[in-house]
C-alpha positions in Angstrom: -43.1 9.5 -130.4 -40.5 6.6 -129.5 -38.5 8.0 -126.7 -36.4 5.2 -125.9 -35.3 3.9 -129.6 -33.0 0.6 -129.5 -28.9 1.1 -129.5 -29.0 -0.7 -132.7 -31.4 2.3 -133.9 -29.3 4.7 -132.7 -25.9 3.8 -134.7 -27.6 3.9 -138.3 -26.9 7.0 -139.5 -29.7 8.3 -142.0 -29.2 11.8 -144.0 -32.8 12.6 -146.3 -31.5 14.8 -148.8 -34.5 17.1 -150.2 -36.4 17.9 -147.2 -39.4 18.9 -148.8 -43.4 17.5 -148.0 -42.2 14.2 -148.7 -39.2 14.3 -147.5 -40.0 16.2 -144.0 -42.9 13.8 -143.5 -40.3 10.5 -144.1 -37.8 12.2 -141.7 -41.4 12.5 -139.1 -42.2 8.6 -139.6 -38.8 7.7 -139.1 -38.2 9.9 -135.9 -41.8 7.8 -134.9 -39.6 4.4 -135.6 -37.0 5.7 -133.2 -34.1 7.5 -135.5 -32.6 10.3 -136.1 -32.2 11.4 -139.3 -30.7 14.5 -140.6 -32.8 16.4 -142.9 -30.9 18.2 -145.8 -32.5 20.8 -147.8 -31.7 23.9 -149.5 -34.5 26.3 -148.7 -32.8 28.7 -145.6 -36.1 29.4 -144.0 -37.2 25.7 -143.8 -33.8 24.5 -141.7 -33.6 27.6 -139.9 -37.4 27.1 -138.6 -36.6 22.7 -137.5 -33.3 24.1 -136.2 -34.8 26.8 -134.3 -37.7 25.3 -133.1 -38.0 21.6 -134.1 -40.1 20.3 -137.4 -44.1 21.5 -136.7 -45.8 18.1 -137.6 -49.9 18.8 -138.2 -52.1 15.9 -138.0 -55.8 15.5 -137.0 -54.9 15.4 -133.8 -53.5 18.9 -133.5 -49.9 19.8 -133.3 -46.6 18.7 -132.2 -43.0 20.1 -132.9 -40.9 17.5 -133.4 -36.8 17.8 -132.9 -35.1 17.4 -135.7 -31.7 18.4 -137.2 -31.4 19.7 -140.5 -28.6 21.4 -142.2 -28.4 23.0 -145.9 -24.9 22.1 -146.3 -24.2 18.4 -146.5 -20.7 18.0 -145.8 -22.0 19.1 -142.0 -23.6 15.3 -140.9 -20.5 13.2 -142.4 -20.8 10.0 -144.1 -23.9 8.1 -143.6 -25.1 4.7 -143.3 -28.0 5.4 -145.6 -28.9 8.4 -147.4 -32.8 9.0 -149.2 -32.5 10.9 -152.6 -35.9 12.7 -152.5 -34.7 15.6 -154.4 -37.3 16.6 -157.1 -35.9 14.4 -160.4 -35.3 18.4 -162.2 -32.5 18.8 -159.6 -31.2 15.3 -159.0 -28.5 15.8 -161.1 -27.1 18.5 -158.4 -28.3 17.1 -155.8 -26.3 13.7 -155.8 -23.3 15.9 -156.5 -23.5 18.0 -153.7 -24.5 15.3 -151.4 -21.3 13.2 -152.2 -19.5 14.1 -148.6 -22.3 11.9 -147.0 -21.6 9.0 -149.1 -19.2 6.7 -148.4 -18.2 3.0 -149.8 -20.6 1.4 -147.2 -23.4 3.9 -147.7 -26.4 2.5 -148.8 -28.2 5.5 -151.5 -32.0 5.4 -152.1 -33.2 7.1 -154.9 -37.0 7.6 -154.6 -37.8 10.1 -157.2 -40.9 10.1 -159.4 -41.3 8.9 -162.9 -38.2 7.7 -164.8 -34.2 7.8 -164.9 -33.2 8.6 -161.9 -31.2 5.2 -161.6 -29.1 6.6 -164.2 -28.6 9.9 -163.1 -27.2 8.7 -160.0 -25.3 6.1 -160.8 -23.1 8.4 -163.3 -21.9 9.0 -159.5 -22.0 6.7 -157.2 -21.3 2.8 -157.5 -24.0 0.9 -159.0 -23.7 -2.1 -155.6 -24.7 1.0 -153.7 -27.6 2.0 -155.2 -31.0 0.8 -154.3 -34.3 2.6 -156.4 -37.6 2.8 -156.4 -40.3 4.7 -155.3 -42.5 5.7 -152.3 -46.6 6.1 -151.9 -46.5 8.4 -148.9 -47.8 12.4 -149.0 -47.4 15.3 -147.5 -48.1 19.2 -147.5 -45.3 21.8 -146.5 -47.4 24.8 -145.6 -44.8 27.1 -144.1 -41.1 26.9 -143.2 -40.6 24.1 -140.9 -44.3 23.3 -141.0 -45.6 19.9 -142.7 -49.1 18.0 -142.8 -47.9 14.5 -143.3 -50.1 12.0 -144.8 -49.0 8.0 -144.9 -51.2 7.3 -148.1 -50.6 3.6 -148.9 -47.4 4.0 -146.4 -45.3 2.0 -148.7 -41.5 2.3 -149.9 -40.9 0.0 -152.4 -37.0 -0.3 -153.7 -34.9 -2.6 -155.6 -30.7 -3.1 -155.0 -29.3 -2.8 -158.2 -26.8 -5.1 -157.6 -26.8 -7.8 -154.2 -28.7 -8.6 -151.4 -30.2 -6.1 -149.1 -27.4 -5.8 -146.1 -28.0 -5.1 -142.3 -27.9 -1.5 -142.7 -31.4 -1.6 -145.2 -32.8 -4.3 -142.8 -32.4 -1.8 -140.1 -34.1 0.7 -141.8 -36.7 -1.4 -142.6 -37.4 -2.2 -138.9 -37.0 1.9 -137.9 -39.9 2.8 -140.3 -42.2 0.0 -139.8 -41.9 1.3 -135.7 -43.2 4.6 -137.5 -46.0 3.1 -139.7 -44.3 2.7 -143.3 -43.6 -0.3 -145.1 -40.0 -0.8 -147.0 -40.8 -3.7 -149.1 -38.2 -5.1 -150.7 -39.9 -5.6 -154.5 -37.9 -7.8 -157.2 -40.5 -6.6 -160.0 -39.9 -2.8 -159.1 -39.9 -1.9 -163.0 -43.4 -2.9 -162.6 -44.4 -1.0 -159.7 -42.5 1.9 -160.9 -44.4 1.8 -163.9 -47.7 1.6 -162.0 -46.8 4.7 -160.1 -45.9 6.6 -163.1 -49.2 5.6 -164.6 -50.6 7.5 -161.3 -48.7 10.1 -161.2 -49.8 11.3 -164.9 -53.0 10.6 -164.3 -53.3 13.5 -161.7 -50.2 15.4 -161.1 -50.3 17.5 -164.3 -54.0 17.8 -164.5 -54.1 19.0 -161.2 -51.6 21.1 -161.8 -53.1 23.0 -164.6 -56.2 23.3 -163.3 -55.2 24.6 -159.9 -57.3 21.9 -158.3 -56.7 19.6 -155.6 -57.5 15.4 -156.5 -60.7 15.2 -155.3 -61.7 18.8 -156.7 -60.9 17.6 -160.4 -62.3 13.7 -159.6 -65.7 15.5 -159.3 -65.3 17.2 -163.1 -67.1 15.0 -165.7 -64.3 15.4 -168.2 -61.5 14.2 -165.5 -62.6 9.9 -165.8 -61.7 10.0 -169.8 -58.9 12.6 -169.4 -57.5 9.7 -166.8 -58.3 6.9 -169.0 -56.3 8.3 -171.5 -53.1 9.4 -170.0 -53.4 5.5 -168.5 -53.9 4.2 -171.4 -51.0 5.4 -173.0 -48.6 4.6 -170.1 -50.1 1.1 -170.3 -49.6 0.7 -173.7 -45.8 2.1 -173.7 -45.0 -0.1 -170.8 -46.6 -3.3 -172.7 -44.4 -2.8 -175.5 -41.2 -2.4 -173.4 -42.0 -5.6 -171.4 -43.8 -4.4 -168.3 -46.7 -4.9 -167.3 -48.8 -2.5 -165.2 -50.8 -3.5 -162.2 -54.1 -1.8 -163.2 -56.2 -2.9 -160.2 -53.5 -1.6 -158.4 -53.6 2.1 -160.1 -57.3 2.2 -159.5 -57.0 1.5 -156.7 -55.2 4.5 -155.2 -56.9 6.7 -158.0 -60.0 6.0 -156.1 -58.5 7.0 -152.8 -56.8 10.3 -154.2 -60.0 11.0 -155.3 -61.6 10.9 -152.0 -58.6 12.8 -150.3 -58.5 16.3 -151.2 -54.3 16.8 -152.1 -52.5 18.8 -153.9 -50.2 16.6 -156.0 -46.0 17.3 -155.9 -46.3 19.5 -159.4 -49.4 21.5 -158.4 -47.2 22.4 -155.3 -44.9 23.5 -157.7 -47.3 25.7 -160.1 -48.5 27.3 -157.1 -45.0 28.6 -156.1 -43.7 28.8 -159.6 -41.4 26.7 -159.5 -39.7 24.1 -162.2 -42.0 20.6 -162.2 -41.1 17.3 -162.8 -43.1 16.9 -166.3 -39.7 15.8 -167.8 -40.0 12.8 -165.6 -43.3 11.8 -165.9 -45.6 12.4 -169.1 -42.9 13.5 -170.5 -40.9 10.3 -169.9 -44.0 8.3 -171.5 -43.6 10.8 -174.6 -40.0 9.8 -174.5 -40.5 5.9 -174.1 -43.1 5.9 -176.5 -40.9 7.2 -179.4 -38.7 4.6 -178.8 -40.9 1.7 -179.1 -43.3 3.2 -181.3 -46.2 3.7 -179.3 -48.4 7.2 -179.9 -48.6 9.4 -177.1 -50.7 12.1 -178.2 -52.6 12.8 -174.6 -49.0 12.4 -172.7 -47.9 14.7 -175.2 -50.3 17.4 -175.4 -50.1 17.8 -170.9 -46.7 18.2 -171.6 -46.7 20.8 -174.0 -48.4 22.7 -172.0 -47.1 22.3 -168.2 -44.0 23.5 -170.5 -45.5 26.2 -171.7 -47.0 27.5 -168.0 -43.0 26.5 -166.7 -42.1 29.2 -169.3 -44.3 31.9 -168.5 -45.1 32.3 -165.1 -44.1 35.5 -164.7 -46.3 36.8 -167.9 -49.6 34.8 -166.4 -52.5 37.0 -165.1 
């Protein structure tokens, strides 16, 4: 931990609004580069177990509680410098709503949601020259209230302004997580990138979800390499017709490292506690896009169809 972070650290203002695994373990690497963020989250038990006893951080080197502030209501923190949309994209719609007292004219808003349309869901609120999206490759496990197993992953954030040039306030921020051991890259091609992340993210997320397996339990099935290769397939394809292209090396790439780590992907977290996935988002975005351009989807399709179908029924499930 940074004990002595710089004055110019200490005046950026930083609300993370969706303090969930991913969200906890930014507001971690960030307290690492010296901020110190708020942490903004719904779920009672989760703030009242930071508030009361500071954010428990595992890592392989045992244990530390980390102080941090967190709030479930955001009109407590005031208006921010910067504030990190990492809401699940089911509830951003909401979310941005109810975190409008932390947003001021200056605020810089980072959506960093998976899969597609979040830029427009946001923007229906805030102004577009205030907006900056794109994604993040960073994980994390929240295993109790207050409790999170952070993992860096790649330990990349990789965004986009809508509208601009990135002003001091992101250059800042860039600077505060690299002290903590992430990398904000600034990425003009970020449709790409997003894409590529997509084409990850419905490689595993779903299947891992269904199957109640972890990524490197389901890389050692014989059936998960074609399953894969389809779903990517059909992202690649969709994403060709629209004018993007995907970064394959790039999606093997960290395919071959989830499969060596054994995590339990965002929506498997959410099977596990019933909860509402993000399947609209992500194969079901690739259904979506591939309609409009004409592109079949029938493997996209058919994981979606049924992640809806075990959304709908968790309470009748044996």
């Amino acid at each position: 931990m940074n004990p002595n972070p710089t004055p110019e650290n200490r005046s950026l203002d930083i609300a993370i609004v969706g303090a969930g695994a991913i969200g906890s373990s930014l507001g971690y690497f960030l307290k690492l580069g010296g901020a110190d963020p708020w942490l903004v989250d719904p779920w009672t038990a989760h703030v009242e177990a930071i508030n009361a006893g500071g954010l428990t951080v595992v890592t392989e080197d045992g244990e530390e509680q980390v102080s941090s502030r967190a709030t479930i209501d955001p009109s407590k923190p005031g208006v921010m410098d910067v504030v990190i949309l990492l809401t699940k994209a089911n509830r951003l719609r909401d979310s941005v709503r109810d975190a409008l007292p932390l947003i001021g004219p200056e605020t810089q808003v980072f959506g960093l949601q998976n899969g597609l349309g979040h830029l427009e869901i946001i923007s229906e609120v805030v102004p577009v020259e205030q907006i900056l999206y794109g994604f993040c490759e960073i994980g994390g496990d929240l295993t109790a209230p207050g409790r999170v197993r952070p993992a860096r992953a790649a330990g990349l954030i990789s965004f986009k302004p809508v509208r601009g040039d990135v002003d001091d306030k992101v250059s800042t921020l860039v600077e505060l997580l690299a002290a903590g051991g992430i990398n904000l890259q600034h990425s003009p091609d970020i449709d790409q990138a997003i894409w590529s992340k997509l084409a990850i993210n419905c490689s595993f997320n779903a299947a891992c979800g269904l199957t109640r397996l972890d990524s490197a339990q389901i890389s050692r099935q014989p059936d998960t390499a074609a399953l894969v290769e389809s779903v990517i397939g059909e992202v690649i394809a969709v994403a060709e017709a629209k004018g993007i292209s995907i970064d394959r090396n790039h999606v093997d790439e960290f395919i071959a490292m989830a499969s060596q780590v054994g995590h339990h992907p965002s929506m498997a977290q959410d099977v596990m506690t019933k909860r509402r996935t993000e399947i609209e988002s992500l194969n079901g975005a690739v259904v979506r896009e591939g309609a409009h351009v004409g592109i079949p989807t029938p493997v996209n399709d058919t994981i979606t169809r049924l992640v809806r179908i075990l959304e709908a029924t968790y309470d009748e499930q044996f």
